[in-house]
N, C-alpha and C positions, 0 to 999 in steps of 0.2 A: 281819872276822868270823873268827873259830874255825876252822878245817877240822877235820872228822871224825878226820883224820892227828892232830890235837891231844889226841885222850882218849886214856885209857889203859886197857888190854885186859888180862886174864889168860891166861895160855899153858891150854891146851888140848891133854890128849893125844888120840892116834889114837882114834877108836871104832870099835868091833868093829863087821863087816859085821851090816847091820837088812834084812832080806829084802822088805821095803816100800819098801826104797830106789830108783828106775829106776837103768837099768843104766849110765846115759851118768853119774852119779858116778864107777862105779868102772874108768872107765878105767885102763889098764896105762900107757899116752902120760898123762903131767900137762899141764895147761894152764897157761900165763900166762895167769888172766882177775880182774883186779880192778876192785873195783866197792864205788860208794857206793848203799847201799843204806835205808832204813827199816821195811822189810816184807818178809819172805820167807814164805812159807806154802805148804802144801800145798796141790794143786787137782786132781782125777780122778790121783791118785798119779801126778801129776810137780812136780816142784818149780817154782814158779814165783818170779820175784825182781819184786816190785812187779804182779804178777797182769801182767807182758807178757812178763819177756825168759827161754825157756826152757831150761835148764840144759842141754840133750842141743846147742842152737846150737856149740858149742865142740866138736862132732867133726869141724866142717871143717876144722878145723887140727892134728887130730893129728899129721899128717907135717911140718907145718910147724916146730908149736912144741917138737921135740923134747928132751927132757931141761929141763923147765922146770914148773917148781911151780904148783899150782893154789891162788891165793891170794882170799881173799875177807874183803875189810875191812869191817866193817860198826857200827852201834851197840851196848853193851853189850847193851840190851834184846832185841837176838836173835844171843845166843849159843848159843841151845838150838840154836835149826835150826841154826845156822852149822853147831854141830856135828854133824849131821844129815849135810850135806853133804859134810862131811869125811872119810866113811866109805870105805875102803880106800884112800886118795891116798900115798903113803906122803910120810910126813918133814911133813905138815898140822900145822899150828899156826898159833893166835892169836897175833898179834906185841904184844908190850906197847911204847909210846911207846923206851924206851930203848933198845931192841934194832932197832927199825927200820931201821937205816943198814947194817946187819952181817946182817940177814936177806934184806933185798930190794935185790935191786942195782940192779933198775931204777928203783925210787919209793925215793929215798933224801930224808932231813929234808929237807935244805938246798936239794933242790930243787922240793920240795914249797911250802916258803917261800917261796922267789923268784918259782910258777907264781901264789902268789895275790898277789902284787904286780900281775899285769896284773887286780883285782879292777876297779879303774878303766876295762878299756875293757868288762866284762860290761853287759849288758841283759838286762830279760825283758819276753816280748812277749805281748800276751793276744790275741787275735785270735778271729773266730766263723766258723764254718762250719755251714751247715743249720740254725741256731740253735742251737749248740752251741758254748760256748766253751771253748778250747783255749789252750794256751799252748806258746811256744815262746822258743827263745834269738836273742838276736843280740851282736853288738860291733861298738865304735868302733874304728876302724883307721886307722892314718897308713898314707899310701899314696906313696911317691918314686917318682914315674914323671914323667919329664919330659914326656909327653903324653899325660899325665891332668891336665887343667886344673883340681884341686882337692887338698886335702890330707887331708883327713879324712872319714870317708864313715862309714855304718852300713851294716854288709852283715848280711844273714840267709837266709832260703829263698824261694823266688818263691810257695809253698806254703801261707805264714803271709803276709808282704804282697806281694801282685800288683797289676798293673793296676784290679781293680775295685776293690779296696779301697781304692786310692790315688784314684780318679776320685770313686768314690761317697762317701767320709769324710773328705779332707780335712785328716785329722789324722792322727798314728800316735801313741798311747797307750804310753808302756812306761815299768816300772820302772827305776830307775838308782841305785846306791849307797842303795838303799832309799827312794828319794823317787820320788814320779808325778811324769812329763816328760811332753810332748807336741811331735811336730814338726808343723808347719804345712805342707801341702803349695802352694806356689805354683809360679806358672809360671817364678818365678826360678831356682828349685831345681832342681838334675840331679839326677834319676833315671834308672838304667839297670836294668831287669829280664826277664828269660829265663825262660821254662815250661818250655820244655825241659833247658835246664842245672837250671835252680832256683835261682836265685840273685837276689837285690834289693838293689843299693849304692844309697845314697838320700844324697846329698850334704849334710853338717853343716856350718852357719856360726856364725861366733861369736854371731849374735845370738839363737841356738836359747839360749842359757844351760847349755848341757848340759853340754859340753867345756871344758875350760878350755885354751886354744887358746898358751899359755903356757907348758903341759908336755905340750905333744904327744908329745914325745918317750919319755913313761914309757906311752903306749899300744901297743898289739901294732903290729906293721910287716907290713906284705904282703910276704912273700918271694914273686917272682915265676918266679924261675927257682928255689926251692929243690928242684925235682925233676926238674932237665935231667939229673943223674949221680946213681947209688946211691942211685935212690929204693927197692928193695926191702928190706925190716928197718928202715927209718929208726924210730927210736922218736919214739913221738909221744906229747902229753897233749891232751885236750879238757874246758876247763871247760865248764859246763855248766848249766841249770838243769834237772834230772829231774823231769819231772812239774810243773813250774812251781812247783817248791818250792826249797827253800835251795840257793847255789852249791855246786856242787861240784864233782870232777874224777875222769875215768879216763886209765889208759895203755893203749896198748899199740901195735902195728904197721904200718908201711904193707905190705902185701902185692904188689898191684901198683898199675901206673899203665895203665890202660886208656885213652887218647887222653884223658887228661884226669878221666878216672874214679876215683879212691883206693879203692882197698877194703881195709878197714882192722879192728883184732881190738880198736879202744877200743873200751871199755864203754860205752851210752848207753840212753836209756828215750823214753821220748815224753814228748816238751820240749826234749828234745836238741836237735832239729833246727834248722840253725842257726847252731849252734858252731861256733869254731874251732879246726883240726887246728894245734896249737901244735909244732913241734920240740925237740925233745931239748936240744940244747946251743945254738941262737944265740935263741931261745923268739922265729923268728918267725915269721907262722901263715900257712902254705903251701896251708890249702884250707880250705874250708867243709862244714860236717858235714850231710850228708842225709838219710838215715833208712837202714833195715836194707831188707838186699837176700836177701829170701825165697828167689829161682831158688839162690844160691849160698851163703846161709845165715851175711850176714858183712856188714858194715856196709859203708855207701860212703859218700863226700863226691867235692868237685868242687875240683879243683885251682886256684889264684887263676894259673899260668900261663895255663888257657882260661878264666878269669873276664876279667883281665888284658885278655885280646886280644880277647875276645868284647866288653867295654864301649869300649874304641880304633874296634871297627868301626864301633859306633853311631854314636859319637862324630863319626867323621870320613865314613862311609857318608852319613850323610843331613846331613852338612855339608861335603860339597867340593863344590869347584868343577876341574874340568880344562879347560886351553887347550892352543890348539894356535899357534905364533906361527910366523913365517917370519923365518930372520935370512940377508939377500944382505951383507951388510959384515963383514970378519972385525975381531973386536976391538973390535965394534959392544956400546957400553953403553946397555940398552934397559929402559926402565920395565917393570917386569913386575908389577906390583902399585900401585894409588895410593894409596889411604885407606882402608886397613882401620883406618889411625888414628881418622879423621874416624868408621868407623863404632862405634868404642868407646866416643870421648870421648863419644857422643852418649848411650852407656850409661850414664858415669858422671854421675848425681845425684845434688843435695846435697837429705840432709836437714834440712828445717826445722827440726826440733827441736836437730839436735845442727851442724847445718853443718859437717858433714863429707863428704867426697866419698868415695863407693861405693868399695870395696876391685879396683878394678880396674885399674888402673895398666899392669899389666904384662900386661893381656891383651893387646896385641898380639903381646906375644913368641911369644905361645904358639899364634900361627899355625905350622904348619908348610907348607915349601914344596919340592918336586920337582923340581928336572928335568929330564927324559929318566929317570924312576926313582933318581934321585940327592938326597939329603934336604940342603939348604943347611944348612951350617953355625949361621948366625945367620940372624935376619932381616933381607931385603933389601926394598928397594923397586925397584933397580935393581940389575940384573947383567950383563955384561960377557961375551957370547959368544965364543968364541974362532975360531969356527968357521962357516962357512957351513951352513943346513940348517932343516930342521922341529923345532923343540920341541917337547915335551908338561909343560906346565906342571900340577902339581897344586896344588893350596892346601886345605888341610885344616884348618879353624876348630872349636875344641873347645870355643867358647860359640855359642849362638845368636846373629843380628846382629842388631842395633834397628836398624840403619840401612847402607847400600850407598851412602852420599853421595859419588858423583865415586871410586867402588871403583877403577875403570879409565879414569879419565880420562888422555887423551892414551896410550896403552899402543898407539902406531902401528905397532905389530909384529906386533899379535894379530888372527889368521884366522878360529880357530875357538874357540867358548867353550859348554862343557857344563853345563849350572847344574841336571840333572835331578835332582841328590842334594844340591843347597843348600838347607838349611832357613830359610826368612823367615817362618814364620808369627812372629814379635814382629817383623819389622823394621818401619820406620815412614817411613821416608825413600829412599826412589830414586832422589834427584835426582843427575842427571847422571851414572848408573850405569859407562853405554858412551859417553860425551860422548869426542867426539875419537878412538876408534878406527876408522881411516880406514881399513885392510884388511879390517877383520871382516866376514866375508860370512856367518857362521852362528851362530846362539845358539840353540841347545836350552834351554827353559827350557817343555816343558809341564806340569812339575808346581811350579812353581815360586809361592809361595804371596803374595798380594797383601791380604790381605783387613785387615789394620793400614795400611796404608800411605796416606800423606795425602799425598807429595807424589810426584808424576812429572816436575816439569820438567826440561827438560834430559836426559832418561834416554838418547835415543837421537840427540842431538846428533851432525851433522857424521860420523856412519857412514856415510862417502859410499859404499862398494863393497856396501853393504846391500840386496839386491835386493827379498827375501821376506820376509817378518816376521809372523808369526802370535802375536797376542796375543788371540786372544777368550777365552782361561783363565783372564784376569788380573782378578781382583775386584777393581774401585775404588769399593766403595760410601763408601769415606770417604774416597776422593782429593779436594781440594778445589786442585789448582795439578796443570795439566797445559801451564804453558809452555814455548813452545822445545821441547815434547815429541820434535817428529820434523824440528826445523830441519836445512834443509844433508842431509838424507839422498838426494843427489841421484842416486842409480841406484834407491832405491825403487820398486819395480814396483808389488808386490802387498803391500798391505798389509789385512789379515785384525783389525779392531777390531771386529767386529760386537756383540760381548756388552760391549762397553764402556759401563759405568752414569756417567753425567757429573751427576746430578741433585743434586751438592753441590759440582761445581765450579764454583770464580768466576772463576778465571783460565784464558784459552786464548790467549794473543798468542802469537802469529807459530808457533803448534800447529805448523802443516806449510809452514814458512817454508822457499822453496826444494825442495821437493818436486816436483821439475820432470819428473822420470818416470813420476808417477805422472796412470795416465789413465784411472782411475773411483776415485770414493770413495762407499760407502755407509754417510753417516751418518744413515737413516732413522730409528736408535731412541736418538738423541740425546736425551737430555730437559736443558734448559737451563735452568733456573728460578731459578738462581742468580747465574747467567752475568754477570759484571760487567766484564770487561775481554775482547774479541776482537780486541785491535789486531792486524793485520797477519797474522790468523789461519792467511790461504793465499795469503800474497804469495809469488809465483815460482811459483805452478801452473802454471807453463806449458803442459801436457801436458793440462788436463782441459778438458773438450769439455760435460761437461755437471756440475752440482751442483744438487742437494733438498737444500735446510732448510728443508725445509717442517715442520717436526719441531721446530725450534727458538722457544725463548719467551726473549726477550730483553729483557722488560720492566725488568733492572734493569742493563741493560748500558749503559754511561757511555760507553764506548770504543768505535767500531769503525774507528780512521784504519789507512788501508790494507788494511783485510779481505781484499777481492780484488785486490788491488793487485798488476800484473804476470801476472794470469793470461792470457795470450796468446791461447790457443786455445777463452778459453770461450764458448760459444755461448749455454746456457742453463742458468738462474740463477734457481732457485725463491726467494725470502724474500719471497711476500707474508705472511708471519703475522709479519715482523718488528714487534717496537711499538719504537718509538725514543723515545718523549716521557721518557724518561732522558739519552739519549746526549747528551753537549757536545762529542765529537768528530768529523767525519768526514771530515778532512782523507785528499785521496787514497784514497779508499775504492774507487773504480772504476781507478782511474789504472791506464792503458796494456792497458784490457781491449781491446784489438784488435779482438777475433771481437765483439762484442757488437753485435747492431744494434737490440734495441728492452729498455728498462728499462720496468719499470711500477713505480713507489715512490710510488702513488696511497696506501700505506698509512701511509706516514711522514710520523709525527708532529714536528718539528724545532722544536719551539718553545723546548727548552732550547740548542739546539745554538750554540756559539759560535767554532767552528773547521770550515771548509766548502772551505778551499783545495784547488786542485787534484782535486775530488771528482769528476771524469767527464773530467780532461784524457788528452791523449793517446787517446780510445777512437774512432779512426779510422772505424771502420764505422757507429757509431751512429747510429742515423736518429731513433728513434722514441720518447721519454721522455715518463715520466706523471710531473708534481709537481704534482699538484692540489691536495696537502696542505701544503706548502712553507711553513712561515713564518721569517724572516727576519730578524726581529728584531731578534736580539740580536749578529746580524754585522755587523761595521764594515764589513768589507771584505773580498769573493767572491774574491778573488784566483786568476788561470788556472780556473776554475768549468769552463769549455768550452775552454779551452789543446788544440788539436790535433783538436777533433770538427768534420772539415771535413764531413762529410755531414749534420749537423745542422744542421737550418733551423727558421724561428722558427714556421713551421705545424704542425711537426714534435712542436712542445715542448704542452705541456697544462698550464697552471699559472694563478695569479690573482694572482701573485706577480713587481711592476714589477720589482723590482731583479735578478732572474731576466732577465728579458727583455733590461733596457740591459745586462746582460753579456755573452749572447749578443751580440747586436748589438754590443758591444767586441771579442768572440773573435775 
């Protein structure tokens, strides 16, 4: 497109002072204030430029700007007023196209050309407020931060797109090199956006169609430290869309830098908002434009240094994890991390259409890792202490996880683990999270988000030094495999699963296998209805005295060899509502219940069952069993049936079922 810079103007001399003029014209101090303009008109006798920005704003800088010309570019068609305003300024004039380079030093040709080369990363954005539509600016920005795990972003004002807008629409509409674009908001997409700052980077992928991901390089760049030294005077330009109409651009100052704040002498209108604060000589754009600041009468934006660090926090605030590990061996090379691989690949999928695998490759790298406040150079999986003592391990993830599969498996070092600022709302998989951390005696994790997640098995495997464990926060309404969930946790105390929803799991074998410390479990609000496989559920309870499942519906459960197998100390054992007319197995199901001295399994159904070995051996005390239901069938051979029930006697037994009987009488 054209810039206004490109027509050509007639010189204009001075006009004699007009007594209808306001007096903030004829300042003795000149301004540097130029501006693209369509409309300037009179309104209650002051000049107004586009009915907002008023002429007398430019006396907060007369100490500033001193000895500098008050210039004002505008279209032919208002020449009149121009010259209106020009009245007592001394040395005013209209610059014609030719003379521009030699008149104005700061907007000189050539750099006028090169600022609308960045025409490629502008936007305009329409947006509604109280039913009133509004338009504002935005751009596409290459962004080099090695932990910002994306390249190309769209940033604007929090002002124009916010949270509601994003939740309730779905879409964001905006122009681009004059054609309608649309991004699609999904949950794949990073978004980071501030009310307070006013700022909204909304992350672009190639397959928005927007960018041409090819020549990133000819888009604006985020200069992030451009304002660590000699930010005050820096010259700046902001393109812009004014009034939601044709691009266009002003110059002018950074003033100061307020913790983050630019207050700044460019020219802008309503629509501006948005823009970016482009520099002078390397044109890369060091802040986002915000609107006019009334109290001091001068424009502000918000520097991409605290945009920068404020999007890093989100980033990694509500995505780390901190440990704390013990290393007693000097020179001791100790897993500190397992499969944050496993939790990516799990990311990348092919699509159908084009079978190609998902652009994520190298997201592991872009874990960052800590510690003791020390950023590892690359990523490790393993590192090599040199020193005896406590660590604090950080890991800082800058995607969301789909999956935590075996995250810290075998990681025999680690004590304590913070998971209160890890984000899992998309992960999907848990399996075998903490498997194999054998010192871990704490995991904070009560905000930790469960409600995607299909599998838990193996999650808290063989954390033997695990005393306490409070999970009732943890949503599993779509967990369907909670095997090996809490096997081998043998210091287990207190285990806290109350709110644990099981009504789509099918798998629960060897759940609290070895669980030998723990000596109450209430699983009253189990609902089981799906339940297909319980082998060896609570082999090695040795510790519990009493178990209700009376709660449990196991009509479709095939499995239960070993259930209670090894519970030493249990007295009493609620499952009359078991239905078994499914199960084919129940090999060792009782085996080695010691404490037990009367069963009633007057309820079970066994006419599928085809494996019954060992199903009551070893249980010492047993006096008193109901199998009045007992059938037989379809078993060859009862094998050890009563192996070690020396206090069971044949009057003792309730059944209708011979081959029952000649076994006792074998035992």
């Amino acid at each position: 497109m054209k810039s206004i810079l490109q027509k050509r103007y007639k010189k204009l001399k001075p006009i004699k002072n007009n007594k209808s003029q306001p007096s903030s014209a004829s300042y003795e101090v000149e301004i540097n204030f130029k501006l693209f303009v369509k409309e300037i008109k009179k309104n209650d006798e002051k000049i107004l430029i586009n009915n907002e920005i008023k002429l007398n704003r430019i006396k907060i800088f007369d100490k500033i700007e001193e000895k500098e010309t008050l210039y004002i570019i505008t279209d032919k068609e208002n020449l009149e007023e121009v010259e209106k305003l020009l009245i007592n300024n001394k040395n005013s004039k209209i610059i014609e196209e030719g003379v521009l380079s030699q008149n104005i030093e700061p907007i000189i040709k050539k750099e006028v050309d090169e600022l609308f080369r960045y025409e490629n990363s502008m936007c305009k954005i329409k947006y509604e407020i109280d039913n009133l539509i509004k338009y504002g600016s935005g751009f596409f920005c290459e962004i080099d931060d090695n932990d910002i795990p994306f390249k190309v972003a769209l940033f604007t004002c929090n002002h124009i797109i916010n949270e509601d807008h994003i939740n309730n629409s779905k879409i964001i509409n905006l122009e681009y090199m004059n054609e309608q674009k649309e991004i699609k908001i999904t949950g794949e997409r990073r978004i980071y956006t501030d009310k307070f700052w006013d700022y909204t980077c909304i992350e672009i992928i190639e397959t928005d169609n927007i960018i041409n991901f090819k020549e990133i390089k000819n888009l604006l760049k985020v200069e992030a430290n451009a304002l660590k030294n000699n930010y005050p005077n820096k010259q700046i330009f902001i393109l812009q869309y004014p009034k939601g109409d044709v691009l266009a651009f002003s110059s002018g100052k950074i003033l100061t830098n307020d913790n983050g704040k630019l207050m700044h002498t460019a020219s802008t209108l309503e629509g501006s908002s948005g823009s970016p604060l482009i520099t002078k000589f390397s044109k890369s754009c060091i802040g986002i434009h915000k609107g006019f600041h009334e109290n001091i009468l001068c424009n502000i934006g918000i520097s991409f240094d605290l945009i920068i660090d404020n999007i890093k926090n989100k980033i990694y605030k509500n995505n780390m994890i901190i440990s704390e590990i013990e290393i007693n061996e000097v020179n001791l090379s100790s897993n500190i991390i397992n499969s944050y691989e496993n939790a990516i690949k799990e990311g990348l999928k092919f699509d159908d259409s084009s079978n190609k695998v998902d652009k994520n490759e190298e997201e592991i790298k872009n874990c960052i890792i800590e510690i003791n406040g020390k950023r590892l150079n690359n990523f490790q999986y393993n590192y090599t202490f040199k020193e005896k003592g406590i660590y604090t391990i950080k890991y800082k993830f800058p995607k969301l996880l789909k999956s935590t599969n075996f995250m810290f498996y075998n990681c025999q070092n680690l004590t304590n683990l913070d998971l209160s600022n890890l984000d899992t709302k998309q992960c999907k998989n848990m399996c075998g999270m903490f498997s194999g951390c054998m010192l871990l005696k704490e995991i904070k994790m009560s905000n930790i988000n469960t409600e995607q997640v299909h599998n838990m098995s193996w999650m808290f495997n063989e954390c033997t030094s695990l005393k306490d464990l409070n999970i009732s926060n943890f949503n599993t309404n779509n967990v369907t495999n909670m095997s090996y969930m809490f096997t081998r946790c043998s210091s287990l105390n207190n285990l806290n699963i109350l709110n644990l929803n099981t009504q789509n799991v099918t798998n629960t074998s060897e759940m609290f296998w070895g669980c030998k410390s723990l000596t109450k479990l209430n699983l009253e609000h189990f609902k089981t209805q799906n339940l297909v496989n319980m082998e060896r559920m609570f082999f090695g309870c040795s510790s519990l005295k009493d178990l209700d499942l009376s709660s449990f519906t196991t009509n479709k459960v095939t499995n239960m060899e070993g259930a209670f197998a090894e519970c030493f100390n249990l007295i009493n054992l609620k499952i009359s509502t078991f239905s078994t007319e499914n199960v084919i197995n129940m090999k060792e199901m009782f085996f080695r219940c010691k404490s037990l001295q009367s069963l009633d399994l007057s309820n079970f159904n066994t006419k599928n069952i085809e494996i019954m070995d060992g199903l009551f051996a070893d249980c010492d005390l047993l006096e008193s069993l109901n199998l009045l239901n007992f059938n037989t069938d379809k078993i060859s051979n009862l094998h050890w049936l009563f192996s070690g029930c020396l206090k069971l006697k044949k009057h003792k037994i309730i059944t209708k079922n011979k081959k029952i009987l000649n076994q006792l009488l074998q035992s």
